[in-house]
N, C-alpha and C positions, 0 to 999 in steps of 0.2 A: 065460824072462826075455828082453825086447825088449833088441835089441844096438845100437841108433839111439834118440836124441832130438832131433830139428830135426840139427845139424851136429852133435850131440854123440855119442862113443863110448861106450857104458856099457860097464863094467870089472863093479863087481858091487853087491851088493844092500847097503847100509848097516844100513838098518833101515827097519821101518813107521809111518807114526804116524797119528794120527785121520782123515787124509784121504785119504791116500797112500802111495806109499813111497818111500824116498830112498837112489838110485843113489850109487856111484860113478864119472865118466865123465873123458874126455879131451875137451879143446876141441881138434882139430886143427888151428887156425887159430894159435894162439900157442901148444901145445904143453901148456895148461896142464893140471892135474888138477880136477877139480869136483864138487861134492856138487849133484848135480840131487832137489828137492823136486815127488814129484808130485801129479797130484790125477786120478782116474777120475770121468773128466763121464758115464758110463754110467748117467743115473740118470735120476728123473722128470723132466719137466721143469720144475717147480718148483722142487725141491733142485737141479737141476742150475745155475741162475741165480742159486740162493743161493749153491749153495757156490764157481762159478766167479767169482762177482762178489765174496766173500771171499778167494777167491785171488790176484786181481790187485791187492785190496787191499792185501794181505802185499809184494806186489812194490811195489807204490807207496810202501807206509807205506816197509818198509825199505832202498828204493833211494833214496829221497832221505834216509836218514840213513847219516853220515860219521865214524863214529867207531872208537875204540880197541877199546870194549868191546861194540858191535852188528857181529852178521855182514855180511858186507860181499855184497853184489848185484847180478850181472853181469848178465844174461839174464833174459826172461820171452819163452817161447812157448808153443805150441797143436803137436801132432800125433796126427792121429785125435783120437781120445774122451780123450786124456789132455792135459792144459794141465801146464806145467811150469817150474820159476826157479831158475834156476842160479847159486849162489852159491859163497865160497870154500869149499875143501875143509878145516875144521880137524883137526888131527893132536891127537886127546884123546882124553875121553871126558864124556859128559851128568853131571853132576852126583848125576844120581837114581843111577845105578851106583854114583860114587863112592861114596854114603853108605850103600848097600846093601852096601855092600861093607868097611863100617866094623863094629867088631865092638862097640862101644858107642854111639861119639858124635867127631864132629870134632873136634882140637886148636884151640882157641878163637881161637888167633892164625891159623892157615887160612880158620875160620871168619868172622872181622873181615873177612880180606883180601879173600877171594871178595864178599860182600857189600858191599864198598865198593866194587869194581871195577861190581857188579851196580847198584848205588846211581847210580853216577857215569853208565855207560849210560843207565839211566831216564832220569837229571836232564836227557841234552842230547835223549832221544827228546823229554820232556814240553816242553822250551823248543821244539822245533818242532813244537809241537800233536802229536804223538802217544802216545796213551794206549794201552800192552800190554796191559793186560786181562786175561792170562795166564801171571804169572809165577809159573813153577814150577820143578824141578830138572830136570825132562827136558827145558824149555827154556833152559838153561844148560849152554854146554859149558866144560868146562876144561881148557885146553892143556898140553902136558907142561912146558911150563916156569911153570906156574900164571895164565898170561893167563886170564883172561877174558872169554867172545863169549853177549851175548842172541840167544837166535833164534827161528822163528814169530812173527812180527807179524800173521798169521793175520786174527785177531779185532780188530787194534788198530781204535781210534775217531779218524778223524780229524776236524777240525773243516770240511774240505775234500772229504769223502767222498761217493761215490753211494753206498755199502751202508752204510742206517745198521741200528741196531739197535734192532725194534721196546720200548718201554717197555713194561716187564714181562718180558722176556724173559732168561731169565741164560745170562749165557755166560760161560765158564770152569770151572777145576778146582776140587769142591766142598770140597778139603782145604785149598785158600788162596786163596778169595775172599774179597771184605770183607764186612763188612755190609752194606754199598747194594750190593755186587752180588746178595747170598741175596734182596734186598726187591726187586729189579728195578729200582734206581733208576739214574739219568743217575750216570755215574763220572767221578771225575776224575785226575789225579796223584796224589792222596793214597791212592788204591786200588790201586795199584801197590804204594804203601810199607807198605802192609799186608799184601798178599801177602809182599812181601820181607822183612816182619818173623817171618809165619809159618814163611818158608822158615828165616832165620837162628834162630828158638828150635829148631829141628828139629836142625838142623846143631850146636847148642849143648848137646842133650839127648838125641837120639837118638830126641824121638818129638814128634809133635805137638801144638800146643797145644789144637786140637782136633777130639776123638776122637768116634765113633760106628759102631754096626753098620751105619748104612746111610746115604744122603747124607741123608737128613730130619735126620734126628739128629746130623750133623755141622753143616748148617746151624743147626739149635737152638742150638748148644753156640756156633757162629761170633758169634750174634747176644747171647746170653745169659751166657756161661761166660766169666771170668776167670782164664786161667792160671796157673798158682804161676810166680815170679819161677823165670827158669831155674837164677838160683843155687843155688836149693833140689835139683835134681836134679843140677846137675853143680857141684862145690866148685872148680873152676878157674875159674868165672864171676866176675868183680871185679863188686865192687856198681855201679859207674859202668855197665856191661852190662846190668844188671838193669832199671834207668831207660831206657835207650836204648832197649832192647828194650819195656820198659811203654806209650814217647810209640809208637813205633810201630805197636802192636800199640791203641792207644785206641780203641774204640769211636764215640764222637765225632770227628766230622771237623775240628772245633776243636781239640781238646785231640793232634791228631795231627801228627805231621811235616807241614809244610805243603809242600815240596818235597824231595825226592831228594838236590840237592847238601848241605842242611843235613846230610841223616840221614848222606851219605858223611862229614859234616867229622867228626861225634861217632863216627863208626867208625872211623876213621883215627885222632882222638885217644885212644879210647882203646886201642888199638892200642900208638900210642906209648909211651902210659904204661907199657905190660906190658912192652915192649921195655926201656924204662929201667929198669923194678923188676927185669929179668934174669926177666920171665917170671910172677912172684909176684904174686898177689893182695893187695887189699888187706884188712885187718880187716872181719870181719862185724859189728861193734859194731852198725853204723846200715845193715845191709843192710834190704831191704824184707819185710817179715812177709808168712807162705803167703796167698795171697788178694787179696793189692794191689795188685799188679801193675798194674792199669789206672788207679789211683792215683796213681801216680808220674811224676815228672819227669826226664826229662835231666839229669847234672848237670854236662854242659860243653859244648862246641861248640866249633868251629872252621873259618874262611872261609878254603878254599882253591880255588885258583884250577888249573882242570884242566893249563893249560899251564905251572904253578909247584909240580908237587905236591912236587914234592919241597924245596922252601926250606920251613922252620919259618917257623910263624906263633904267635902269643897264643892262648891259649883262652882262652873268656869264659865265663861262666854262674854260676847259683846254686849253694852246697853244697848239698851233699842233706842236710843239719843245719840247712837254713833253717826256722827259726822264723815263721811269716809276723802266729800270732797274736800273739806276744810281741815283735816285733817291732813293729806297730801300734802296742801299749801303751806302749812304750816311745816313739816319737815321740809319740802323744798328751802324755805327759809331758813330754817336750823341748819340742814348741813349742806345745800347749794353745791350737790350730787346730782348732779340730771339722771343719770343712772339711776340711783337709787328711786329715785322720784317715776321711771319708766317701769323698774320693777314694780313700784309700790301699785302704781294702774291698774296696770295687769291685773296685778291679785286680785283687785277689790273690782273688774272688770268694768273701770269707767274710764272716762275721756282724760287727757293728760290737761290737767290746768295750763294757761299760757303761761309766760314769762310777764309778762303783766299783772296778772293775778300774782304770782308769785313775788314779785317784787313787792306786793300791794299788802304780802302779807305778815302779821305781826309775829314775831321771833315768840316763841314759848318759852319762858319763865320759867328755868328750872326749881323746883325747891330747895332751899337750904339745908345738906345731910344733917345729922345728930352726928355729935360726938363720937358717940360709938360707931357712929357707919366710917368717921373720917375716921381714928384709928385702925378699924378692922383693915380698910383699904390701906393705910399704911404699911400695917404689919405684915399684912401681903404682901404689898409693892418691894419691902424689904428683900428679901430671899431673891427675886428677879433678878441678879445682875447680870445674865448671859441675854436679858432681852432691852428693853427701852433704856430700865435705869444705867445698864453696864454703856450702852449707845451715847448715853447723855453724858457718864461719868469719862466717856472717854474723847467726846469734845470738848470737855474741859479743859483735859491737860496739852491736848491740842493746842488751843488757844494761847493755852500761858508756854506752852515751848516755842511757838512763832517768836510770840516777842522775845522773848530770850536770845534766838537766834538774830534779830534784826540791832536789838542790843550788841550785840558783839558786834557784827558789822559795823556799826557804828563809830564803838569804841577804834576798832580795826583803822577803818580809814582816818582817822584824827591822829592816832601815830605815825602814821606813812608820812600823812603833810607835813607837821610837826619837824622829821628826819630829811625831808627835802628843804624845806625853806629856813630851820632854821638849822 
C-alpha cells in the first residue's frame, strides 16, 4: 500500500470502486482526516485520457457543488500514474451494505427519509446544470446519525464540460438506469429521478423492479416491464407511496417527475402523513391494482423550500379517487359548452364523452354559501358599476323609457281622433 499522496498521509485502504481505490488519509497541513478517491492512469493511452478526463470531471462537477446532501471536495491531484480527489471523510456506511444487510426490506419511514434527503441533493446538483447519471446505493453514504451525502459525480454530464459522452454510448449501472439511458439517448434531470425511484422501490421491497439473468434482459424489462405497485409486496406501503413511486418510476419523460425538489416535497409529505397516522397505513379500498403502476399519479405534493424544511406548508394535488371521465360529464352538464368540455379532454388526455353520455349526466349540486360568503360577494359586486351591474342597471331604465315612450303615443293619437270626429 503507497503511504504518500501529493501532501497527504494514507492511514489505510477504505474500499475499491470501478476506477480506483479509496484511502483513508491525514492532510498534515490542517490536521484533518480525508477519504482520497483514486484512479490508476496505467492504461492505454486512449482509456488513459478517457478515464483521466472523467476524473477531473468528478472533481469539477462536485467541487463546485455546496450542499447538505453532496460530498463535500477539498483537493484534486496527480502523483505518478495515479491522479487523485480528496474529499471529506464520512463516518457511515454506502447504502448498498445497508440494505444487504436488511433481512427483508427497509422501514418505509427510513426509506422516505434517505430518499428525500437523496431527492433534495439531485434537485440543487440539477439547478446547477449537473446531471449524476449514476445513482445507485453504493453511491450513497449514510452517516450514523442518518445524514445523507451523494458521491461519485464520476460520469456526471455538465452542460460546461470537455468530456462529453459520445451518443449511443451508455454509462451507468444497468439495475437503475432509465430508459433513454438503455436507448443511448441525451439525459436529463428527470433520469436521475428514475434511478432514485428505482433505488426507493428496492429499499421499499427488498428487490428490484427490474429483474434479469443478465444486463440484456435487465435492460428489456427497464424499457418494457411495469412493476407491481410496491404495496403489493410490502403491506406498510400507504397507497399515497404507490403513486409517488408510479410518477417516478414512468416510462415517459412527460408523465415523470419533472424535477427532484417536486419528488422531495411528495416524500417528505407523505412521510408526514405516516408520522401523524402514529405510523399506520392508509385503507387499500382505492390502492392501485398489480400491473399499473405506470399508470398512476401522485396524489399530493408539496413546495418546500430547502432553507424552511422544517415549517409546514399545504399540500396540494388530486385524490387518487379522481374521476376525470365522470367528471367531464358532469361539467358538460353544468355548463353545456362543448368547448369547454374539448378543452377539458385535452387536459386530462382522454376521449371526449358522447352527447349521450352527457345528456345521461346528473347536473352537480352546488352547495349553499354562508352568509358571509353572500355578503363578501355582495360588497364586491357593489363597487362594479362600469361592468355587469352598471350593464343590468342600465337595461332597466331602458325598459321603463320604452313604455313611457309608447305611452305618449298613445295618449298622442287619441287627441288627433278626438279633433277630427268630434
Amino acid at each position: 500500500m503507497i503511504s504518500h499522496l501529493g501532501r497527504y498521509e494514507v492511514i489505510g485502504e477504505l474500499g475499491q470502486g470501478a476506477m480506483g481505490i479509496v484511502y483513508r488519509a491525514r492532510d498534515p497541513l490542517i490536521d484533518r482526516v480525508v477519504a482520497i478517491k483514486t484512479i490508476n492512469l496505467s492504461l492505454a493511452q486512449e482509456e488513459k485520457e478517457e478515464y483521466e478526463g472523467r476524473f477531473y470531471q468528478e472533481a469539477k462537477a462536485a467541487g463546485r457543488l455546496s450542499h447538505p446532501n453532496i460530498v463535500t471536495i477539498y483537493d484534486v491531484g496527480k502523483s505518478g500514474d495515479v491522479a487523485y480527489i480528496a474529499m471529506e471523510f464520512l463516518e457511515g456506511r454506502e447504502l448498498r451494505d445497508i440494505l444487504n444487510d436488511c433481512v427483508e426490506r427497509m422501514p418505509v419511514e427510513q426509506a422516505l427519509d434517505i430518499s428525500a434527503q437523496v431527492a433534495m441533493g439531485l434537485a440543487y446538483a440539477h439547478e446547477h446544470d449537473i446531471v449524476h447519471r449514476d445513482v445507485k446505493p453504493s453511491n450513497i453514504m449514510v452517516g450514523r446519525d442518518g445524514h445523507v451525502k451523494i458521491t461519485d459525480f464520476g460520469i456526471a454530464r455538465m452542460a460546461s464540460s470537455a468530456v462529453r459522452t459520445q451518443t449511443g454510448m451508455v454509462l451507468g449501472s444497468p439495475k437503475y438506469m432509465s430508459p433513454e439511458q438503455v436507448m443511448g439517448r441525451v439525459t436529463d434531470q428527470r433520469s436521475d429521478i428514475f434511478s432514485l425511484g428505482v433505488m426507493l422501490y428496492e429499499m421499499l421491497t427488498g428487490q428490484s423492479p427490474f429483474m434479469g439473468e443478465n444486463v440484456n434482459a435487465i435492460m428489456y424489462q427497464t424499457l418494457n416491464a411495469v412493476p407491481a405497485p410496491p404495496g403489493t409486496l410490502n403491506p406498510e406501503v400507504p397507497d399515497m407511496l404507490n403513486f409517488i413511486v408510479a410518477k417516478a418510476l414512468a416510462k415517459s419523460l412527460d408523465d415523470r417527475y419533472q424535477n427532484a425538489r417536486e419528488f422531495a416535497a411528495d416524500l417528505r409529505a407523505c412521510r408526514d402523513s405516516m408520522l401523524r397516522s402514529g405510523g399506520s397505513t392508509s385503507p387499500r379500498a382505492s390502492s392501485v391494482p398489480a400491473g399499473k403502476l405506470g399508470d398512476a399519479a401522485p396524489s399530493a405534493g408539496r413546495t418546500e423550500v430547502e432553507a424552511e424544511e422544517s415549517r409546514p406548508v399545504p399540500t396540494m394535488g388530486l385524490s387518487k379517487a379522481f374521476d376525470s371521465f365522470g367528471a367531464t360529464m358532469r361539467l358538460a352538464a353544468l355548463t353545456n359548452d362543448e368547448q369547454e368540455v374539448e378543452e377539458f379532454s385535452k387536459t386530462f388526455k382522454m376521449t371526449r364523452p358522447s352527447m349521450e353520455a352527457i345528456k345521461q349526466a346528473a347536473p352537480v349540486v352546488k352547495p349553499k354559501a354562508k352568509p358571509q360568503q353572500v355578503a363578501v360577494r355582495q360588497a364586491a359586486a357593489a363597487p362594479a358599476y362600469h361592468g355587469k351591474t352598471a350593464e343590468a342597471s342600465s337595461t332597466k331604465w331602458g325598459n321603463w323609457l320604452l313604455v313611457l315612450i309608447v305611452l305618449l303615443v298613445l295618449a298622442g293619437v287619441a287627441e288627433l281622433i278626438e279633433l277630427i270626429f268630434f
